[in-house]
Backbone atoms as SQL, in Angstrom:
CREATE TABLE atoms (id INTEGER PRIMARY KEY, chain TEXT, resi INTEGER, resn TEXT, atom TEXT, x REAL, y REAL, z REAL);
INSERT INTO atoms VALUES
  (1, 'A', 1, 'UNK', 'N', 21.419, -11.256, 5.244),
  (2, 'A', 1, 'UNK', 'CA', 22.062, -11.414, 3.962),
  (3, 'A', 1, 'UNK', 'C', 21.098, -12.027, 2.944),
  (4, 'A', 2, 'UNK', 'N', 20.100, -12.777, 3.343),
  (5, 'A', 2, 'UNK', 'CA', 18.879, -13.523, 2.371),
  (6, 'A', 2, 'UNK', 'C', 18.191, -12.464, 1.747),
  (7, 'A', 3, 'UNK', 'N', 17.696, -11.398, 2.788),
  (8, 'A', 3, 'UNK', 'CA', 16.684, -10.532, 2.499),
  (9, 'A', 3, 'UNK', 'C', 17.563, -9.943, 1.647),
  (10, 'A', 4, 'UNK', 'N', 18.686, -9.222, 1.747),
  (11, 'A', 4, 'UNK', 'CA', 19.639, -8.656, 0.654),
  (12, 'A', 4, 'UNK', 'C', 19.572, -9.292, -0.465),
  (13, 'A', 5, 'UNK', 'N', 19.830, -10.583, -1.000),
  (14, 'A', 5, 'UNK', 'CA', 20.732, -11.155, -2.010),
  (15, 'A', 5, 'UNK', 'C', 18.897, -11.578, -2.585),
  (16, 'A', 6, 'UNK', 'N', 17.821, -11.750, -1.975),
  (17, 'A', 6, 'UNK', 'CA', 16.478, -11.940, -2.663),
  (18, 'A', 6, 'UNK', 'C', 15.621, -10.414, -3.107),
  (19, 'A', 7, 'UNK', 'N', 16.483, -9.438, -2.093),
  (20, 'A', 7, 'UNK', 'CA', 16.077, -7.832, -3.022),
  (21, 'A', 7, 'UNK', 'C', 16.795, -7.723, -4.555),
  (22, 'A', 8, 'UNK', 'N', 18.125, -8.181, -4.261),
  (23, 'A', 8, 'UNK', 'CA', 18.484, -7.776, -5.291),
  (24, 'A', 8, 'UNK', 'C', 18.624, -8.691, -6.682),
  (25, 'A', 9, 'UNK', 'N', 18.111, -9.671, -5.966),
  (26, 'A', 9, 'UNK', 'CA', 17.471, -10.783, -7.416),
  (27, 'A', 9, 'UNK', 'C', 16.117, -10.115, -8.113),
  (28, 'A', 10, 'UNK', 'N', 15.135, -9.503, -6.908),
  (29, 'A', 10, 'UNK', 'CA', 13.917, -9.441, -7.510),
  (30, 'A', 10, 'UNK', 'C', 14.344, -7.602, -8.072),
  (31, 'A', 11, 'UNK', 'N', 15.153, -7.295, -8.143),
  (32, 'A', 11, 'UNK', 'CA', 16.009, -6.067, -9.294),
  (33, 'A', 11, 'UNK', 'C', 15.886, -6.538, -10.337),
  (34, 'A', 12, 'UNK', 'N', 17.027, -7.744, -9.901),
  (35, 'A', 12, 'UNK', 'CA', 17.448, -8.219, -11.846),
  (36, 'A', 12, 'UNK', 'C', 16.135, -8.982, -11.883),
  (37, 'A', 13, 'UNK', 'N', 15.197, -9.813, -11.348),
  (38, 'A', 13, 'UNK', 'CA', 14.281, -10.023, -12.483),
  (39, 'A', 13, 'UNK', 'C', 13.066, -8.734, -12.910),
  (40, 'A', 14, 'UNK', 'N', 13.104, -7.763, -12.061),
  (41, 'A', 14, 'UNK', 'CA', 12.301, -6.637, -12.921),
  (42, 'A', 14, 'UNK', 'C', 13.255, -6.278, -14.291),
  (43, 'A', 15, 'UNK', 'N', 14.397, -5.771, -14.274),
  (44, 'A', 15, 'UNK', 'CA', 15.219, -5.913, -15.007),
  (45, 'A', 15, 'UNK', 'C', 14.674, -6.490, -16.628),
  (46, 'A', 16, 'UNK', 'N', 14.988, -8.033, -16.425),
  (47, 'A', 16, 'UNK', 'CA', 14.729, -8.623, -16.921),
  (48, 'A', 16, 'UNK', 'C', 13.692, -9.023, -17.770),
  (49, 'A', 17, 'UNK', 'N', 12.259, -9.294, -16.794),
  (50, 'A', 17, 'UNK', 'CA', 10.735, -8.643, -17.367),
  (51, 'A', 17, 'UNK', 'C', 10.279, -7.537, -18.567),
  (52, 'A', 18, 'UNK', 'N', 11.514, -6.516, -17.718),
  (53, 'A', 18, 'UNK', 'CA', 11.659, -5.130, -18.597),
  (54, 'A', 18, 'UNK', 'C', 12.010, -5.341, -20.056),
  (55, 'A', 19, 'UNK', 'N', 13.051, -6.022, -20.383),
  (56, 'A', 19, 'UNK', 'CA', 13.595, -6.249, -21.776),
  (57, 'A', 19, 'UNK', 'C', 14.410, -5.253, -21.209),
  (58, 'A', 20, 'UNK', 'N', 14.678, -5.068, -20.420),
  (59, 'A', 20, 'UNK', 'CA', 15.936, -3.823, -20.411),
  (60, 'A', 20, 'UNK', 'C', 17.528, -3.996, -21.112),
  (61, 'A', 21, 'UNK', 'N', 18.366, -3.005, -21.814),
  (62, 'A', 21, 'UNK', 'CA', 19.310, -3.488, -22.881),
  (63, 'A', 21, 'UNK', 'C', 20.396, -3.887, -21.467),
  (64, 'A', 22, 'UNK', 'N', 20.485, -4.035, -20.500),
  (65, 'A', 22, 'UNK', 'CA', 21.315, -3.911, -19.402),
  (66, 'A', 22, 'UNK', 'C', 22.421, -5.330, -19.830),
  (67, 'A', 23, 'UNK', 'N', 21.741, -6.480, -20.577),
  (68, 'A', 23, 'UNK', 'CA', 21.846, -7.793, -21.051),
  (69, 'A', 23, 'UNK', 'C', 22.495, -8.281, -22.222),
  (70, 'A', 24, 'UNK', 'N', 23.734, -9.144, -22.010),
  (71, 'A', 24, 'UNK', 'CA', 23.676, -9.346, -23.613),
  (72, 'A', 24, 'UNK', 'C', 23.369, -10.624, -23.619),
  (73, 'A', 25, 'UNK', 'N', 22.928, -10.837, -24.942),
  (74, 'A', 25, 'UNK', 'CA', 22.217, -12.582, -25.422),
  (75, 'A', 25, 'UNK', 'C', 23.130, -13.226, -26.081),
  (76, 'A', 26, 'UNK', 'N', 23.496, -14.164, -26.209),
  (77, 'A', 26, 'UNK', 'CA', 23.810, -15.345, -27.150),
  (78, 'A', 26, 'UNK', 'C', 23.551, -16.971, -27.023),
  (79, 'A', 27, 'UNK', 'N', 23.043, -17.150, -28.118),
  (80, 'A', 27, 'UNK', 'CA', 22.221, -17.943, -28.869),
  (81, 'A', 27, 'UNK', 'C', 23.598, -19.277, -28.925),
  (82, 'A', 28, 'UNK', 'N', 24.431, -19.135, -28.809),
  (83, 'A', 28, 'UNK', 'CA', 25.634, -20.209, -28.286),
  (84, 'A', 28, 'UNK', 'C', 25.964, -20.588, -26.685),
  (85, 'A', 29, 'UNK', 'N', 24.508, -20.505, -26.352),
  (86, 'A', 29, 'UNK', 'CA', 24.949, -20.350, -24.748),
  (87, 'A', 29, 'UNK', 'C', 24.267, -21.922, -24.576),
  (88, 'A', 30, 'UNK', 'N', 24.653, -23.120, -23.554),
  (89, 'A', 30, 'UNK', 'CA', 23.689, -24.151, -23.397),
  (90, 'A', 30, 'UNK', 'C', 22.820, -24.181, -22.156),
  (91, 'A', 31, 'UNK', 'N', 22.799, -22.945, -21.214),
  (92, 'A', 31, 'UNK', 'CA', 21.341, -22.766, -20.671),
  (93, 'A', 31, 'UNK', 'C', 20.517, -21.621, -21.082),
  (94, 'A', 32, 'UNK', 'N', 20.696, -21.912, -22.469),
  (95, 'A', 32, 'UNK', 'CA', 19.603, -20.240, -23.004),
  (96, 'A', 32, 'UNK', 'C', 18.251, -20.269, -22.772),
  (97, 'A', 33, 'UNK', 'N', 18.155, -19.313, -22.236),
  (98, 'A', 33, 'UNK', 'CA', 16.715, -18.266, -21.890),
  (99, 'A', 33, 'UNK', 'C', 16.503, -17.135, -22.527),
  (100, 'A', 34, 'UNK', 'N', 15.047, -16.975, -22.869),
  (101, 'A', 34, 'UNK', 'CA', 15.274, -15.406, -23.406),
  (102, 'A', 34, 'UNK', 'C', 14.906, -14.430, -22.169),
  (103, 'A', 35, 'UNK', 'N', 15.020, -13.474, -22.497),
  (104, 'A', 35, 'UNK', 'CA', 15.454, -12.048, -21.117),
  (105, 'A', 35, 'UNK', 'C', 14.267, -12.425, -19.657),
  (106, 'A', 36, 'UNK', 'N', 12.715, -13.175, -20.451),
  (107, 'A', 36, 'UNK', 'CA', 12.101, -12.680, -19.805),
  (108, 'A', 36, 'UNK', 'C', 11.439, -13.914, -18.787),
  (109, 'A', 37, 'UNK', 'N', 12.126, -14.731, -19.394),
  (110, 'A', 37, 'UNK', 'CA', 12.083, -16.029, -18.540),
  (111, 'A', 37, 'UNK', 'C', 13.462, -15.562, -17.233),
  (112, 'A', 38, 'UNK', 'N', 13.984, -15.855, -17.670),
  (113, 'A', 38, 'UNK', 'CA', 15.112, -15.151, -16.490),
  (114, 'A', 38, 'UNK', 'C', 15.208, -14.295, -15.256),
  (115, 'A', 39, 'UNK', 'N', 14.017, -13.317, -15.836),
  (116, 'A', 39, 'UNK', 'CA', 13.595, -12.052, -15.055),
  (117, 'A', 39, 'UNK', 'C', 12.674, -12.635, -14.107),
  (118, 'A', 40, 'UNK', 'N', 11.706, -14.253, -14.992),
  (119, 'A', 40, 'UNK', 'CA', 10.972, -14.628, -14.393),
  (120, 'A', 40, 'UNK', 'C', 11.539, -15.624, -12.909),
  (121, 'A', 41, 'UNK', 'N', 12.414, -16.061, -13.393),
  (122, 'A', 41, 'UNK', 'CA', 13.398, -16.828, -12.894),
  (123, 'A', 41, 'UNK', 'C', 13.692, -16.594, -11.070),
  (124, 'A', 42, 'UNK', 'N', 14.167, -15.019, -12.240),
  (125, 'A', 42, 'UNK', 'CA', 15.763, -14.369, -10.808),
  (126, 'A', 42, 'UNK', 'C', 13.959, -13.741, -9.390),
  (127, 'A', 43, 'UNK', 'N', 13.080, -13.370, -10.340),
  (128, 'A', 43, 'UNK', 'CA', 12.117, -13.169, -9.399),
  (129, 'A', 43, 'UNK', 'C', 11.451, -14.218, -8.144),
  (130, 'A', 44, 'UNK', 'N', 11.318, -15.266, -8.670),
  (131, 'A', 44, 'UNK', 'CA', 10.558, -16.421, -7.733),
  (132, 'A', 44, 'UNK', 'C', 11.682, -16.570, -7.112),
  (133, 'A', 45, 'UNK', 'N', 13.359, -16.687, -7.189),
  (134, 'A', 45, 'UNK', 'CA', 14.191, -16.888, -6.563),
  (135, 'A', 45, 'UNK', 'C', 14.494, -16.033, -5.530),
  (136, 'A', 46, 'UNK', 'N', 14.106, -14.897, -5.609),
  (137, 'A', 46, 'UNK', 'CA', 14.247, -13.248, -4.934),
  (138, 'A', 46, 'UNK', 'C', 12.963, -13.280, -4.014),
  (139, 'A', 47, 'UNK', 'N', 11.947, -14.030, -4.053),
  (140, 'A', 47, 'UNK', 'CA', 10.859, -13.905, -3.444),
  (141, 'A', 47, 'UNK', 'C', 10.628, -15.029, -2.306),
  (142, 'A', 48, 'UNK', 'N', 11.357, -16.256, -2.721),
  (143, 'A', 48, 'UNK', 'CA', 11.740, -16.948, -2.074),
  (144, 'A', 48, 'UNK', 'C', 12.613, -16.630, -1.249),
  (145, 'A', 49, 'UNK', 'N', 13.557, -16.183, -1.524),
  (146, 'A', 49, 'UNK', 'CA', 15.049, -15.857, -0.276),
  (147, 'A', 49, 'UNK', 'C', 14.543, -14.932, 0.273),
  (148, 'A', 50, 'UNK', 'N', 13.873, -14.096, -0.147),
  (149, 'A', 50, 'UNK', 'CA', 12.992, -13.109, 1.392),
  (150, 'A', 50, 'UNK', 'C', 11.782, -13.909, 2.231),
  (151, 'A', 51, 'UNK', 'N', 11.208, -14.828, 1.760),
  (152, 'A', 51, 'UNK', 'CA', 10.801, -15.230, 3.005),
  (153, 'A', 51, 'UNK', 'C', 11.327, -16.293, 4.003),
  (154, 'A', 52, 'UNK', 'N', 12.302, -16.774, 3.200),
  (155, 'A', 52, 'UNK', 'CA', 13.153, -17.694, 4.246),
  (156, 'A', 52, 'UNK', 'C', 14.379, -16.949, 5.176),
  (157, 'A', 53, 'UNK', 'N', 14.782, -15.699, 4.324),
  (158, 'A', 53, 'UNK', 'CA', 15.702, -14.932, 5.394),
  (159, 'A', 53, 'UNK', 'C', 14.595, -14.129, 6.482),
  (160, 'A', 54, 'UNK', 'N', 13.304, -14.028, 5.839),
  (161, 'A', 54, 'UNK', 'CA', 11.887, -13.918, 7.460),
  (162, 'A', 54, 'UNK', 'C', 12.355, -14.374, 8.392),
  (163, 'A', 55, 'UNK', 'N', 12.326, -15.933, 7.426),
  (164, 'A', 55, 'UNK', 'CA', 11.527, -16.960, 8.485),
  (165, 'A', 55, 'UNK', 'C', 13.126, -17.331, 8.941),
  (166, 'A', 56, 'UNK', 'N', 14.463, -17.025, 9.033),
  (167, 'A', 56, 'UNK', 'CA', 15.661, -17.624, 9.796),
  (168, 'A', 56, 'UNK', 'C', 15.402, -15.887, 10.552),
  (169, 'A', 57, 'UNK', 'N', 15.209, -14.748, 10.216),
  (170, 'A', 57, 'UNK', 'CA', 15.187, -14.117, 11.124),
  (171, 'A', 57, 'UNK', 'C', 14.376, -14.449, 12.748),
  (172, 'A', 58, 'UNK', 'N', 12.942, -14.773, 12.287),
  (173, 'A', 58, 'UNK', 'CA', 12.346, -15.021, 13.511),
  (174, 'A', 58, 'UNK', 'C', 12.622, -16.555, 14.179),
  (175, 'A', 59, 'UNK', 'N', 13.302, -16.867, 13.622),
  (176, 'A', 59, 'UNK', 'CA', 14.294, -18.103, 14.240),
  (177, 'A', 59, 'UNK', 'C', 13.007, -19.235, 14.131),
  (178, 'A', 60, 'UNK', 'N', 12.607, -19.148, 12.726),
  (179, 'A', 60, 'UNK', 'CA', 11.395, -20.345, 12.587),
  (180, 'A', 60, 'UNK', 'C', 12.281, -21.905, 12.463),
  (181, 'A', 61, 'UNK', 'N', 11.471, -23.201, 12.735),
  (182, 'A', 61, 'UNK', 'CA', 12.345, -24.040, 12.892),
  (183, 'A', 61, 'UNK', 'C', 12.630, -24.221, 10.877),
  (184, 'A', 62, 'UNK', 'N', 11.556, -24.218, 10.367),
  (185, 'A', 62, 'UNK', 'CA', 12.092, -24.408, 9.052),
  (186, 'A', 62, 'UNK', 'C', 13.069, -23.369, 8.133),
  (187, 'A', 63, 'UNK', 'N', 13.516, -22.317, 8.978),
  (188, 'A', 63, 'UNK', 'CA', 14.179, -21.431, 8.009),
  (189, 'A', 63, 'UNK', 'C', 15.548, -21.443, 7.656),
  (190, 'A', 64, 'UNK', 'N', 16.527, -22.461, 8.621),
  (191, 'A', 64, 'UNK', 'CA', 17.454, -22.494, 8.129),
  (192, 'A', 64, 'UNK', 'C', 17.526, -23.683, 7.103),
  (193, 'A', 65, 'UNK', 'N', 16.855, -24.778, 7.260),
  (194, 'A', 65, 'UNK', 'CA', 16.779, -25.558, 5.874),
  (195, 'A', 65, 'UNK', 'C', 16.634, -24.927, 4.794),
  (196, 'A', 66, 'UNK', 'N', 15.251, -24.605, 4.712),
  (197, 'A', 66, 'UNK', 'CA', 14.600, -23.473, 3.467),
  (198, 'A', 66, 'UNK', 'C', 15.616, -22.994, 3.148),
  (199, 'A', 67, 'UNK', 'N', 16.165, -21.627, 3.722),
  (200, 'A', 67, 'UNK', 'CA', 17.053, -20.938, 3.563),
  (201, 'A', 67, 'UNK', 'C', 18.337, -21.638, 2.902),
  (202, 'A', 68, 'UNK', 'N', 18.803, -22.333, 3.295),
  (203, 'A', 68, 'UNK', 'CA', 20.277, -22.928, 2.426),
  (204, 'A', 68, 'UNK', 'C', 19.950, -23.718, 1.091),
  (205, 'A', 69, 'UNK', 'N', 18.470, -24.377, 0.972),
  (206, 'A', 69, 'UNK', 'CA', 18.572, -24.488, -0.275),
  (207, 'A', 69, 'UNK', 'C', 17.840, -23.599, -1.154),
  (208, 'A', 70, 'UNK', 'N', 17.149, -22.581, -0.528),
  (209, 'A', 70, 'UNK', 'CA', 17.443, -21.590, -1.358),
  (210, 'A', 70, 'UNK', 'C', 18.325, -20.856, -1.974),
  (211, 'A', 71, 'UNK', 'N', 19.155, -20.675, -0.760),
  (212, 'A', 71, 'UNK', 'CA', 20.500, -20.186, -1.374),
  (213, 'A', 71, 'UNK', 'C', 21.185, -21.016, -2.278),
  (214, 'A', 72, 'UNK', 'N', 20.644, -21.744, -2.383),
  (215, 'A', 72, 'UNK', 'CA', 21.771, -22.900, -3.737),
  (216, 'A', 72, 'UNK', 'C', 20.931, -22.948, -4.458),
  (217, 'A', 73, 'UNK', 'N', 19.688, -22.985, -4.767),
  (218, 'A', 73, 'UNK', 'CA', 19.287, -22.527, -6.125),
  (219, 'A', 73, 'UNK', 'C', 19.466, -21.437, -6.443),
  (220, 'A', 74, 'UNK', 'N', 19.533, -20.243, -5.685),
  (221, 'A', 74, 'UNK', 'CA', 19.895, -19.282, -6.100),
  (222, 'A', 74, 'UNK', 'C', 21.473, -19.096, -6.541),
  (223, 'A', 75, 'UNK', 'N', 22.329, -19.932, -6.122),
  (224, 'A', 75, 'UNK', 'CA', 23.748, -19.739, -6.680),
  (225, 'A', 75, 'UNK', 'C', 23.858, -20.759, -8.293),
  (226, 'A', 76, 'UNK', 'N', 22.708, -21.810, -8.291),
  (227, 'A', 76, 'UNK', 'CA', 22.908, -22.887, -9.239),
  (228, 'A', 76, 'UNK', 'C', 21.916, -21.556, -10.218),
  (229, 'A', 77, 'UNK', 'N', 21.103, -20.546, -10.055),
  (230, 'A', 77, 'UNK', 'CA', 20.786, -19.740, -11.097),
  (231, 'A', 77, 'UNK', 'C', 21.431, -18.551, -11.707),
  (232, 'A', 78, 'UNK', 'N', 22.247, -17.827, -10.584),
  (233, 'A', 78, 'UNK', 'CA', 23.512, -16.981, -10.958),
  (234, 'A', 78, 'UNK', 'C', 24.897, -18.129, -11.829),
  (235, 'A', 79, 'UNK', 'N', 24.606, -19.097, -11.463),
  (236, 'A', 79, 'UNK', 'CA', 26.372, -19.570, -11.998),
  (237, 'A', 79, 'UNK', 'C', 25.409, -19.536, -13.834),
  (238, 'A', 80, 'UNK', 'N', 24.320, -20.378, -14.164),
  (239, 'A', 80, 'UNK', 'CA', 23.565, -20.663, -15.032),
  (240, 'A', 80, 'UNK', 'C', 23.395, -18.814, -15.888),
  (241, 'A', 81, 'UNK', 'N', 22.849, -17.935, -15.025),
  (242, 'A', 81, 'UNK', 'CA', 23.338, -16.333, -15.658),
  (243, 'A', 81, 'UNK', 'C', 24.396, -15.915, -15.874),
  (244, 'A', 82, 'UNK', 'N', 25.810, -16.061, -15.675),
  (245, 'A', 82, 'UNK', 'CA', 27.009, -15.921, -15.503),
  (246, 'A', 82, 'UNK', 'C', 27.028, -15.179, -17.237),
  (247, 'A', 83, 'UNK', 'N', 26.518, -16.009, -18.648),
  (248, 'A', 83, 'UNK', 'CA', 27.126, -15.451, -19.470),
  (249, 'A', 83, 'UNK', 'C', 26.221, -14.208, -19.801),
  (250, 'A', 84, 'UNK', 'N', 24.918, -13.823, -19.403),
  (251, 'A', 84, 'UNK', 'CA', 24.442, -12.796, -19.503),
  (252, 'A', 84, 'UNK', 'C', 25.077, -11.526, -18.775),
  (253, 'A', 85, 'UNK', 'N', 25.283, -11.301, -17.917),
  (254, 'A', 85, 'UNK', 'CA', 25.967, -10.552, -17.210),
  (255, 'A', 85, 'UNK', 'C', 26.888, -10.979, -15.759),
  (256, 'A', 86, 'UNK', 'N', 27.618, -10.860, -16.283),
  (257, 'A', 86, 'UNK', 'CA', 28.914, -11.634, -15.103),
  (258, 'A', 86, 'UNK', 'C', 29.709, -10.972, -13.609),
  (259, 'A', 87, 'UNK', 'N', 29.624, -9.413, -14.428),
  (260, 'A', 87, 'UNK', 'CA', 29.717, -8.595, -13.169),
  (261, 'A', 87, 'UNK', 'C', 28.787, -8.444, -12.411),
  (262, 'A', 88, 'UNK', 'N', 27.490, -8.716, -12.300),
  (263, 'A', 88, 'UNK', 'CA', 26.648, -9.158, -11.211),
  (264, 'A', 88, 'UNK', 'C', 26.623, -10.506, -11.033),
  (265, 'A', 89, 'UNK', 'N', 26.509, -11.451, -11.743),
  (266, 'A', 89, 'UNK', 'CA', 26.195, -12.579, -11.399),
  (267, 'A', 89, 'UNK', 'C', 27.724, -13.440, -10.425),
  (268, 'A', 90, 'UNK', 'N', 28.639, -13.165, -10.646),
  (269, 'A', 90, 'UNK', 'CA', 29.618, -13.361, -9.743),
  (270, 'A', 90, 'UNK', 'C', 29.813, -12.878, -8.351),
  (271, 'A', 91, 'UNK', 'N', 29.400, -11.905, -8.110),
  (272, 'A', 91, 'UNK', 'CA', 29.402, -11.409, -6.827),
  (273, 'A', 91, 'UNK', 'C', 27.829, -11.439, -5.880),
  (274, 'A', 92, 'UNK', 'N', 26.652, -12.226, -6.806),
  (275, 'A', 92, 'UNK', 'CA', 25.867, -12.774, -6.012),
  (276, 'A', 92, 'UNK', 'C', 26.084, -14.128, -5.347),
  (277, 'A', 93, 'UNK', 'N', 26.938, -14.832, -6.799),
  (278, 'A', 93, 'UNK', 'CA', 27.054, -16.325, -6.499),
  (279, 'A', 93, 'UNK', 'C', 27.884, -16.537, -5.022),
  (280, 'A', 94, 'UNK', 'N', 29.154, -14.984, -5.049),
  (281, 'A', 94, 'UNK', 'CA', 29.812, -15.322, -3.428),
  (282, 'A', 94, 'UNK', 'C', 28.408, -15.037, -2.491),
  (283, 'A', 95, 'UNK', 'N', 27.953, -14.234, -2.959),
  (284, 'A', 95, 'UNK', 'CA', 27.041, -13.313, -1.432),
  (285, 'A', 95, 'UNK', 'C', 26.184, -14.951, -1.473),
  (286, 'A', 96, 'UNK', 'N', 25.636, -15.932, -1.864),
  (287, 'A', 96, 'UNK', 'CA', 25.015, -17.154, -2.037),
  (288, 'A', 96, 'UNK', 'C', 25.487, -17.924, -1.464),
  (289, 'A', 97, 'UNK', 'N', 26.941, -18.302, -1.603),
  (290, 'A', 97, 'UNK', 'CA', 28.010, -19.376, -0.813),
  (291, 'A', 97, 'UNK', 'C', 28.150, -19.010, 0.544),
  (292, 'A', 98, 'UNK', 'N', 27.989, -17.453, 0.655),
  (293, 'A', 98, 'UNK', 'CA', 28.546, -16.665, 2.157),
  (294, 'A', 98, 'UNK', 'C', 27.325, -17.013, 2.676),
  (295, 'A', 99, 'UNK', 'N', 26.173, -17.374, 2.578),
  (296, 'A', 99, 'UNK', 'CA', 24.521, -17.568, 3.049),
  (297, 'A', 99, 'UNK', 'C', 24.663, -19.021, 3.194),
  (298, 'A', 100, 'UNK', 'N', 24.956, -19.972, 2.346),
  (299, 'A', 100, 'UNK', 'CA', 24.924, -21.499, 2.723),
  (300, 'A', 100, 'UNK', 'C', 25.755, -21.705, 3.525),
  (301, 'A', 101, 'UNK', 'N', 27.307, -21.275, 3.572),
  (302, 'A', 101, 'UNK', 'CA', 27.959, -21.142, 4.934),
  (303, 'A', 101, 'UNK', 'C', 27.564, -21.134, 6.475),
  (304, 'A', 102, 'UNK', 'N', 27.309, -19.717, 6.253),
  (305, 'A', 102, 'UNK', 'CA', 26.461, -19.050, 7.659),
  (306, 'A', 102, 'UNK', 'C', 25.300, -20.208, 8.023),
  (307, 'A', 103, 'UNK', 'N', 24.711, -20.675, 7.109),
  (308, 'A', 103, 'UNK', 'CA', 23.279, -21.655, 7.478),
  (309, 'A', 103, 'UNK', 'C', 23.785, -22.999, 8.025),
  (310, 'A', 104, 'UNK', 'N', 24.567, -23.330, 7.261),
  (311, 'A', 104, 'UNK', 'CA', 24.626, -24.483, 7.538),
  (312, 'A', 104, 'UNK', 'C', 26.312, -25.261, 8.378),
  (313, 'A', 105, 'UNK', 'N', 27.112, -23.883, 8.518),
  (314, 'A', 105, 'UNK', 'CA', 28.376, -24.130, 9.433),
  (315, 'A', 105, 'UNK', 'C', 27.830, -24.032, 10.723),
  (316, 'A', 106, 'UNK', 'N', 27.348, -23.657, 11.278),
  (317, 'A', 106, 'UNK', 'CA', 27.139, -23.437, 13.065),
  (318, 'A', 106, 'UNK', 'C', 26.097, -24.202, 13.225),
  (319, 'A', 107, 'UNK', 'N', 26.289, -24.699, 14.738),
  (320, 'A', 107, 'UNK', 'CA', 24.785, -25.458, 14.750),
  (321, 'A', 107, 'UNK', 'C', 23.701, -24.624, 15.532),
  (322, 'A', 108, 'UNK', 'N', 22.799, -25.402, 15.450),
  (323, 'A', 108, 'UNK', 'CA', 21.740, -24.663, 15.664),
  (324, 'A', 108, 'UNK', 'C', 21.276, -24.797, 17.161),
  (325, 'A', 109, 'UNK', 'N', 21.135, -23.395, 18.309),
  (326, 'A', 109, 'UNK', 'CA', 20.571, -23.910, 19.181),
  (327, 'A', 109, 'UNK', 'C', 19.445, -23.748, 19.684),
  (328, 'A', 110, 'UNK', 'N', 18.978, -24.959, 20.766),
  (329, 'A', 110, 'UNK', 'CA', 17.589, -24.892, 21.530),
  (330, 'A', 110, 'UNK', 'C', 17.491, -23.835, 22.335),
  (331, 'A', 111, 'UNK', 'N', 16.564, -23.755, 23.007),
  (332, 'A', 111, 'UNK', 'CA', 16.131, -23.049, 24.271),
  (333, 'A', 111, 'UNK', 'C', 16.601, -23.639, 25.518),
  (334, 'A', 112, 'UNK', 'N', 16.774, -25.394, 25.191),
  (335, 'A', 112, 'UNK', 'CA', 17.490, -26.069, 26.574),
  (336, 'A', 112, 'UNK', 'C', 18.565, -25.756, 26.673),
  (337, 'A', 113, 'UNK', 'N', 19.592, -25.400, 25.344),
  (338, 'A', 113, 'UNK', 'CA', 21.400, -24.692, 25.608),
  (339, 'A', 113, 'UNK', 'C', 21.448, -26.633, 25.336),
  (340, 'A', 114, 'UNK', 'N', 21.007, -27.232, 24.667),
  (341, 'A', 114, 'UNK', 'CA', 21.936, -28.400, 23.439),
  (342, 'A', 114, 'UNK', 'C', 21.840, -27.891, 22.432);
């Protein structure tokens, strides 16, 4: 689900980069960015959640940390996009919560079976 939800960040920040009209702006917003900071944004966030959904794939010891607070910056940057486009940014912020869940509800086990 990392590698998913960091593909499809590093979308919207090509997107974004692009100046693409996909966006609307307003200048009454209080976390305003312009398009291409954002793009810059949703990218390092998208590049990040693919290597920590790597590194929880190969069951590295740091990937489920990494991983969950990635996923919460990545939901604290979708809630922060919300007024640019909302029909994506809402249904990443669940696919984000459904990732800090999964990470951090179950525990984690050894090789000894504690």
């Amino acid at each position: 689900m990392m590698t998913l939800s960091g593909s499809l960040s590093i979308l919207m920040g090509v997107s974004g980069v692009a100046q693409d009209t996909l966006f609307s702006t307003s200048s009454q917003y209080a976390y305003w960015f312009d398009l291409t900071t954002w793009g810059v944004i949703h990218l390092a966030v998208g590049v990040v959640l693919i290597v920590t959904g790597l590194g929880v794939l190969a069951d590295k010891s740091w990937g489920r940390g990494a991983g969950a607070a990635a996923a919460a910056i990545s939901l604290i940057t979708q809630f922060m996009f919300v007024p640019h486009y909302p029909a994506w940014a809402i249904p990443m912020m669940t696919l984000d919560l459904l990732i800090l869940f999964t990470l951090t509800r179950f525990p984690i086990e050894t090789s000894s079976g504690r």
